[in-house]
Phi, psi and omega in degrees: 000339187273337170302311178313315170309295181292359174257006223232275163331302170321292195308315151321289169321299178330284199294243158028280199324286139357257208310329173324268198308338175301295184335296174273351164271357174269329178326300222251318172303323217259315200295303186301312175301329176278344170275339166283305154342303200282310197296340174263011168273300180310340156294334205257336193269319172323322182280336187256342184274325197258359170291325169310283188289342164271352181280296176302294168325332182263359182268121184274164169296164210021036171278133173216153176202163162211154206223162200235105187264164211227056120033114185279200183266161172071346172264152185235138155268162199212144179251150177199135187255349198216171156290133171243158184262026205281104173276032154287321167249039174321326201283327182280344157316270167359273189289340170302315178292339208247339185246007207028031187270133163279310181250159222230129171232105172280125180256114207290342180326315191205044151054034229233117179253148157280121164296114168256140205274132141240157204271307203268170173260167205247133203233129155199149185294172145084015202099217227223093198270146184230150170223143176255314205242187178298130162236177191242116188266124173270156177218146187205139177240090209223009184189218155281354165224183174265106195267141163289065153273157157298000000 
């Protein structure tokens, strides 16, 4: 009878053992997809900051053109030609005054603008333009600056 115990005992370890190791290859695989997840969102976003700023950055005078920028999710872009007293857009106040950056790459989660760098200034009617989703955006190079519409 004590052989019997002790394989009883054995199968228990196994098994403990068994669920350990299941237990840490999904722990550290779930871990690896979100860091690949995460690395193609900062690429995609990387990308988009810079199709922008050569898209403006590339218009000569008397150029106009228009482009449906492709918005990643949870982000808005934004134009800002001035400070507004809108308090809606406060936060783009902010970064207009402390970076002198016109465009915006906003993240609406936590209200956070990323700045995209341009050569040229940047003109828009009406105030502060923001897109959450594709829209078809005109851009015209017609002075000292690039003015910006829907």
């Amino acid at each position: 009878m004590p052989i019997m115990k002790a394989q009883i005992q054995n199968q228990v370890f196994i098994y403990i053992m068994a669920a350990l190791i299941m237990g840490l290859v999904v722990y550290f695989g779930a871990k690896g997809i979100l860091q690949i997840s995460e690395t193609a969102s900062n690429a995609a976003i990387l990308k988009f900051k810079r199709d922008i700023s050569e898209l403006i950055d590339g218009l000569t005078y008397g150029n106009e053109r228009e482009y449906t920028p492709n918005v990643p999710a949870g982000y808005a872009l934004c134009f800002i030609n001035e400070t507004t007293d809108s308090a809606s857009y406060q936060y783009l106040n902010e970064s207009f005054s402390s970076t002198g950056n016109q465009v915006f790459l906003v993240n609406l989660k936590d209200e956070v603008p990323e700045p995209i760098s341009v050569d040229k200034e940047i003109s828009v009617q009406n105030g502060p333009l923001c897109i959450k989703e594709p829209q078809k955006l005109h851009f015209s190079f017609y002075g000292e600056s690039v003015l910006v519409s829907k």
